[in-house]
N, C-alpha and C positions, 0 to 999 in steps of 0.2 A: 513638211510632207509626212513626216513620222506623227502628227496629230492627225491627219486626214487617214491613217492606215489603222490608228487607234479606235476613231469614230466607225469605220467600216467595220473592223471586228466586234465593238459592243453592241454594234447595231445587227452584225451575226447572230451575237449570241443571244443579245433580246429577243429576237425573233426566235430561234431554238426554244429560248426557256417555255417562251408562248405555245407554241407548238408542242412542248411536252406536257405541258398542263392541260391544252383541247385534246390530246391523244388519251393524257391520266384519266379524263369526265369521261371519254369515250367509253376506254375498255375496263374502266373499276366503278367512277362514279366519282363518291366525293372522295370517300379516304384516301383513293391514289392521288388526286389532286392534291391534298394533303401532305403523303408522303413527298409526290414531286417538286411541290414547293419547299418544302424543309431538305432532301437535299438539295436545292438548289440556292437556298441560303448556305446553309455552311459552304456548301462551293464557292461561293461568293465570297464569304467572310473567311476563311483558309488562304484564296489569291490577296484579300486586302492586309490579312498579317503577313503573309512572305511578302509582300512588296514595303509594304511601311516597316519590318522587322527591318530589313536587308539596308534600308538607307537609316535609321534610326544608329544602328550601331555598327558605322564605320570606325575603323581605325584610320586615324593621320598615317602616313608615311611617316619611319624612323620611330614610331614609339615602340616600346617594350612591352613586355607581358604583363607585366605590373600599372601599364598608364592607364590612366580612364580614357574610355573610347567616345563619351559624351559630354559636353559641358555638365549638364544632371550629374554624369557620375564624378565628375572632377571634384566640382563641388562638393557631394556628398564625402568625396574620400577624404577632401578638406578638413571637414568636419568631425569627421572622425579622427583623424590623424589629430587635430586639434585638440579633441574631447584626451587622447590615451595620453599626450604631454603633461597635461592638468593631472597635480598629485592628490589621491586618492582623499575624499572627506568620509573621517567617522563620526 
């Protein structure tokens, strides 16, 4: 059900976005078309990084302050912690 309420919303707001672009030709011409298309990108693309942000870096339950919160970061800290073990070449 929760996908059937998701489709009803994009499908809201598709319609809005259209409707403010026939209103921007209306009462500016093009450049408001313009402007109302560009904010209406970054709108767009601000809701798709809080949503990909928010699940991208979860913390496990029980890790600490220090743990990597993604496989990417685990590894990378692997890496590093590996590299500072290795004694210094001159």
């Amino acid at each position: 059900m929760e996908y059937g309420a998701t489709g009803f919303w994009s499908g809201v707001v598709g319609v809005l976005a259209a409707l403010a672009v026939i209103a921007g030709y209306l009462i500016g011409g093009a450049r408001v078309v313009w402007l109302v298309s560009a904010v209406e990108v970054l709108a767009v693309m601000a809701w798709v990084a809080y949503r990909f942000r928010g699940r991208a870096h979860q913390r496990a339950a029980g890790e600490g302050p220090d743990a990597a919160h993604c496989e990417r970061c685990r590894r990378a800290r692997e890496r590093l912690e590996a590299r500072a073990a290795q004694p210094a070449r001159y």
